[in-house]
N, C-alpha and C positions, 0 to 999 in steps of 0.2 A: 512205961511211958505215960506220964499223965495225958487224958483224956482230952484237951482241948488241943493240943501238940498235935498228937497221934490225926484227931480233926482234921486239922489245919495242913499236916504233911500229907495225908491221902486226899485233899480238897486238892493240894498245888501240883499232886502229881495227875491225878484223876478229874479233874474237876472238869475237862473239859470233852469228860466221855457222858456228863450229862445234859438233859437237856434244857434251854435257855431257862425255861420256867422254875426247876428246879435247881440252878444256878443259881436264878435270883433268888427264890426264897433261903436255899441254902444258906447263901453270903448273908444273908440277911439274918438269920439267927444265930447261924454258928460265928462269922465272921465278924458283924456288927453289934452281937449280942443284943439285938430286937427282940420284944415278947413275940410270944406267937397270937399274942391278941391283935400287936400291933401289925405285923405282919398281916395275919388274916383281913384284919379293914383296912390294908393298905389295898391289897392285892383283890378283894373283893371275896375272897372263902373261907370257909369253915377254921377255926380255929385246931378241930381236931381232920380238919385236913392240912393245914399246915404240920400238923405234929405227927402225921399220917409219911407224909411227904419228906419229912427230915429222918424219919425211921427207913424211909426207902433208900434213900440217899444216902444216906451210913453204912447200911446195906451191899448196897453198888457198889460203896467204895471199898467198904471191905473184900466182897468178893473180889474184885479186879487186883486189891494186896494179894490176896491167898495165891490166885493163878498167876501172876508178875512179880509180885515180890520186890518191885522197885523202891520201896521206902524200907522195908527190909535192909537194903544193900544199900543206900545210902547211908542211910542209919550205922552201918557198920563202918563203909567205909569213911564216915566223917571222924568215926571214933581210932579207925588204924593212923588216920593222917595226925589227930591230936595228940597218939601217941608216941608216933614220929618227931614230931614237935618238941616232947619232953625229953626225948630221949635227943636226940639233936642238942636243946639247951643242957641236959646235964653232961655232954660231951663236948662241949664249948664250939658246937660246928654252925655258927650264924647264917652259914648262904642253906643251911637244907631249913632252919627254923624256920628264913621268910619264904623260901620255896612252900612250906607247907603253910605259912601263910596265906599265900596266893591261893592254892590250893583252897584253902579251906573256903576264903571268899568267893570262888568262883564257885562254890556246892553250896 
């Protein structure tokens, strides 16, 4: 899974297991693609504490993947419903294709 994806899925599932400060700067580099120059004289600190702080944060989020597994399992099951999908359209069965439609939009 390319790198800023993988980012962005454990930020939306985790993101709210860290704390406000580390939100903000988070969202702000990974999300906004801010320097961390900018970031640092936004927020008032260190440059290599902002980059200090987005290594922690990565961190976090990954462990919280390893023990929950929640992007994991999405991940897969977004992949069972699209194949559902295909396999529905090359059997000509329309109500399961937008059922997995639905599906798919509501993940």
């Amino acid at each position: 899974m390319e790198k800023i994806v993988k980012q962005t899925l454990l930020y939306d599932f985790y993101g709210e297991l860290l704390t406000i400060r580390q939100r903000q700067v988070y969202e702000s580099v990974v999300l906004e693609d801010c320097s961390l120059s900018e970031v640092a004289e936004e927020l008032s600190i260190s440059r290599q504490g902002v980059h200090d702080m987005i290594r922690r944060c990565n961190q976090a989020l990954e462990d919280y993947e390893q023990k929950l597994h929640l992007v994991e399992r999405f991940v897969e099951l977004r992949g069972k419903v699209k194949k559902i999908s295909v396999l529905a359209d090359e059997a000509g069965i329309p109500e399961i294709t937008a059922i997995c439609s639905e599906v798919l939009e509501e993940l």
